[in-house]
Phi, psi and omega in degrees: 000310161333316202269326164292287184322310192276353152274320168317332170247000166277175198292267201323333181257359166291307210290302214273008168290297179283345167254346157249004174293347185243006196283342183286352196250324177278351220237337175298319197280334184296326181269005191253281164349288200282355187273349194303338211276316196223021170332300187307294196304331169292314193302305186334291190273351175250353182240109186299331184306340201249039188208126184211155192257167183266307190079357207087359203265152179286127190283150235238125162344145170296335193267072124258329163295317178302314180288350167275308188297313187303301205293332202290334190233072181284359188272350187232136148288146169277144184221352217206098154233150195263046205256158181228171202305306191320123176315335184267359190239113178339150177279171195217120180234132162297118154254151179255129224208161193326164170063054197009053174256178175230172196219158122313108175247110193260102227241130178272136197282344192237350187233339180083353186290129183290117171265334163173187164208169213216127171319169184269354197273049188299191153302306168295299171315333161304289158303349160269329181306317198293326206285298173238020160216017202043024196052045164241123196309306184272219201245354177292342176265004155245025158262345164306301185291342189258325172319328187313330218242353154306283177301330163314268171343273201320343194255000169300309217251285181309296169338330186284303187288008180269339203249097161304339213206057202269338176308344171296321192276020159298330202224018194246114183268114188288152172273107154303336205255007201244171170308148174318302199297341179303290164306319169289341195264335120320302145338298163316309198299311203300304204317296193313324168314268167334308202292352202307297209284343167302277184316301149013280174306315204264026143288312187284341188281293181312312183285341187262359185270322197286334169305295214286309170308310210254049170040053164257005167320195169265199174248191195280149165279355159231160116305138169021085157256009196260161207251170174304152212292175203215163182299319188238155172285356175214168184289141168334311219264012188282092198234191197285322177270358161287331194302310189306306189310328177308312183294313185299305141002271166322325225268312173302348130324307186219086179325311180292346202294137178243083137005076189254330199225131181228117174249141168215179201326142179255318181228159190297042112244018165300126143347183183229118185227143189207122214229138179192201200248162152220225197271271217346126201237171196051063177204165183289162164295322174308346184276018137265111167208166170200134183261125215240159134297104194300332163280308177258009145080031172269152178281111179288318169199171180207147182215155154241159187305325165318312176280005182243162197304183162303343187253351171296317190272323188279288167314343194258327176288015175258337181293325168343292210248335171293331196249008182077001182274013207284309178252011162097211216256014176266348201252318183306319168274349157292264197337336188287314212293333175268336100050267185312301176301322156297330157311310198261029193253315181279351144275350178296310178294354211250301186308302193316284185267048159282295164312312181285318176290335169277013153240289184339294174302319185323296165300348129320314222214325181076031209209124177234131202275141177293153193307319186312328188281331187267327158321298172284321189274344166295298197311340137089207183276013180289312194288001156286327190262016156268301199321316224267310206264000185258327165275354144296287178307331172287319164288273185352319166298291170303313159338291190319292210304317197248008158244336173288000000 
């Protein structure tokens, strides 16, 4: 009973427990992860509408845009325009189309010309959905997925104690030149090594995501901006030179503000909110914002990141730093390369022990089984329940894709 209790509780059958009943679930959500990290760049490259050259030219007002997207659609509200820093990449406007859904209309940012529009169903949205619920529409899919990191931690912790001296596998070269299980059992240990302060971030992130399903967020960053209910969800009169004034407004608010985002009403009693970056560093855009009346264009309220609480400034720095965008597109490409490495730490373990129970059983059973077959039967009744949640979502995607 002794001899039970002290495996059970040792680091190694917690690591190697947890890592391979979860590894096919883990290894879905990492890769599902690192392509999320440069999704927009994929959309980039697979959508010709989004893609514009600079030339030197200055980029052109938000209402100058608005006003190119209102002549292209003059039949849709608009509720959304979008800009991100890269030179090469199109401003992005939200239009509302039958049924509320919404459609993307992409307006070069230096010429104002409307270049096409594109479904709201991108890559990046897609792939984010897989990512952090599994395209299960209600908050039960990003507590499935945020649970993970509960098991993620613990197989974290135990790996750190199995290696006393784990820092040696920082500088420890794996033998290429060696048996496979040699070599797949050195590749772990260095990526798992490298990977510690990554698997770190993203354990801590992910537990502060799963806080949030159970309604431990932060508090709102503004109180009661929404206006008494309105005839329309936008004024009659919402034109390129209302925009501007919203934007001058804003601007008299927050001098500094760098503009990223103009949202404007979905419904009659949402504000006119317009978002951007100022000094605060780790933090979303929205956590600069000012809020407008959409009709007399008074300001209902306004906050920037320098002012908000500690659990404000903490909630807001995780996406950040979870999704790797902290630092523009040099921090982004760190984040693919540990990205990459996390895909492959739970299969590298899958193989280890794939090799090692299959000369076991060989001597055991007399009989010698392919890695894959000692693979699926370690993995027990975990891999029904990866399978089951990885073939929910994938249909749910497609659902989503060819009926939304």
């Amino acid at each position: 009973m002794k001899s039970v209790l002290s495996k059970l509780l040792s680091w190694h059958w917690i690591h190697s427990f947890l890592g391979l009943w979860c590894s096919l679930i883990f290894a879905f959500i990492f890769l599902t992860g690192t392509l999320a990290i440069f999704a927009t760049e994929i959309d980039w490259l697979l959508t010709k509408e989004m893609r514009v050259s600079a030339d030197g030219r200055e980029k052109i007002a938000f209402s100058q845009v608005y006003g190119a997207a209102q002549e292209a659609r003059p039949d849709n509200t608009i509720v959304r325009i979008y800009r991100r820093d890269d030179p090469w990449m199109a401003d992005q406007v939200g239009y509302l189309v039958k049924g509320g859904k919404t459609r993307f209309l992409w307006v070069d940012p230096y010429s104002g010309v409307a270049l096409g529009d594109t479904s709201s169903h991108s890559f990046h949205e897609t792939i984010g959905e897989l990512h952090t619920r599994l395209f299960i529409p209600t908050k039960a899919g990003i507590m499935i997925v945020t649970v993970f990191s509960l098991a993620l931690t613990a197989s974290l912790i135990a790996g750190i104690f199995l290696l006393p001296r784990f820092w040696k596998s920082f500088v420890t070269l794996p033998r290429f030149g060696g048996s496979k299980r040699a070599m797949f059992s050195d590749l772990h240990r260095l990526l798992g090594a490298w990977s510690i302060p990554f698997v770190l971030m993203v354990s801590l992130t992910t537990l502060y995501y799963f806080a949030e399903t159970l309604n431990l967020d932060a508090p709102p960053l503004a109180q009661n901006v929404n206006t008494e209910p309105r005839e329309a969800r936008q004024p009659a009169d919402m034109s390129e030179d209302k925009v501007a004034a919203m934007l001058e407004i804003a601007y008299g608010v927050y001098p500094d503000l760098k503009i990223k985002a103009l949202l404007l009403p979905r419904t009659r009693v949402q504000p006119v909110r317009i978002e951007g970056d100022m000094d605060a560093v780790l933090v979303r855009e929205r956590a600069n914002m000012v809020y407008l009346h959409p009709e007399t264009l008074e300001v209902i309220a306004s906050h920037r990141g320098e002012d908000l609480s500690l659990h404000q400034r903490v909630s807001e720095a995780v996406d950040p730093i979870h999704w790797g965008y902290w630092g523009g597109m040099w921090s982004k490409g760190v984040w693919l390369v540990f990205g990459v490495m996390l895909t492959a730490l739970p299969l590298l373990g899958a193989a280890i022990f794939a090799k090692r129970m299959g000369v076991r059983r060989a001597k055991l059973e007399g009989v010698e089984l392919s890695g894959w077959r000692v693979y699926w039967d370690g993995m027990g009744l975990g891999k029904w329940g990866a399978l089951a949640l990885i073939a929910a979502s994938l249909a749910l995607m497609m659902k989503e894709l060819l009926l939304g």
